[in-house]
C-alpha positions, 0 to 999 in steps of 0.5 A: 372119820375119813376125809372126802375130796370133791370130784369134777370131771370124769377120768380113765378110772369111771370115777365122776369127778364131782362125786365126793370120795373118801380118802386114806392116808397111803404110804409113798416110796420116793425117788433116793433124796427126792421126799422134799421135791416130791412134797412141793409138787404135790402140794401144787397139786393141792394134794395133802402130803406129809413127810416127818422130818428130824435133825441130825448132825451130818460132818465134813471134813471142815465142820459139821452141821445140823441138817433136817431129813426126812425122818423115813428116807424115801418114804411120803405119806399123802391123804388121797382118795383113788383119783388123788391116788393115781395123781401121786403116782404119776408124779416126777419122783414118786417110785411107787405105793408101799404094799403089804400082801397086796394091799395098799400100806396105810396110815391111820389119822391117829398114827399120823397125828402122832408123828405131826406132834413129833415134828415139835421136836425134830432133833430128839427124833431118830428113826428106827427099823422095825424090829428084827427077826430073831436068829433061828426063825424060819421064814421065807423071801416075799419079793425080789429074785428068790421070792418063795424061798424058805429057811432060817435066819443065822445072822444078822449085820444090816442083813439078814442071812437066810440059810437054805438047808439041803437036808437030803446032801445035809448041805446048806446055801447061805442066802444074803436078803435085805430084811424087808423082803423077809416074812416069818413062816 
């Protein structure tokens, strides 16, 4: 069941601020090391707001400390309704909304519950990346300067490495491309 946030005055949007809208967990990209702030100033603004945290071990030169981050660096998860939506993205420090194909990225209520029961327990938690393309597979770049571009995965070392084949010449261009801008064909 979706929570509603009771609306008052009218905005830019048409939306009645008194009417009662349904709200969704969205997916927020943040400014590099600004999660935490951006948290605080949107709980100011009493818009709900998660961001997972885990614990890891970070080393100076003279000690180490356990130190918490955010589980998902840059990202921030609020449950907002469109007026919510628009007030998240004026806010100092947030960058953007996540989308995939042009929808907006969002969180069920049970996927967020899971990651609130992993907060019990911040220092057994580490992040993962999603899974990778397997070497071979074609795919094409969705985002950034090269977006259309079509090949095949050769390798991988943080990166993908996407090899474009110019089979007329049987010559190849080898593309270095951040994951996430990669969609298998």
């Amino acid at each position: 069941m979706r929570n509603t946030n009771s609306v008052k005055n009218k905005n830019n949007t048409g939306i009645r601020r008194n009417q009662r809208l349904p709200t969704r967990w969205l997916v927020f990209y943040t400014m590099a090391r600004a999660e935490k702030k951006c948290e605080e100033r949107l709980l100011e603004q009493s818009v709900e707001v998660f961001v997972p945290k885990c614990q890891v071990i970070r080393q100076w030169k003279d000690r180490k400390k356990k130190v918490t981050v955010p589980l998902f660096p840059n990202y921030l998860f609020a449950n907002v309704d469109e007026y919510d939506r628009l007030k998240v993205l004026q806010t100092n420090g947030i960058v953007r909304m996540i989308t995939f194909n042009g929808q907006p990225a969002e969180l069920t209520d049970e996927e967020i519950e899971q990651l609130r029961i992993t907060q019990n327990a911040p220092e057994l938690l580490e992040a993962l990346s999603r899974s990778r393309t397997p070497v071979g597979t074609p795919v094409r770049i969705e985002d950034g300067p090269m977006a259309g571009l079509k090949g095949k995965v050769v390798e991988q070392r943080g990166e993908s490495y996407l090899v474009v084949e110019v089979h007329s010449i049987k010559q190849a261009v080898k593309v270095n491309v951040p994951e996430e801008m990669v969609k298998s064909l």
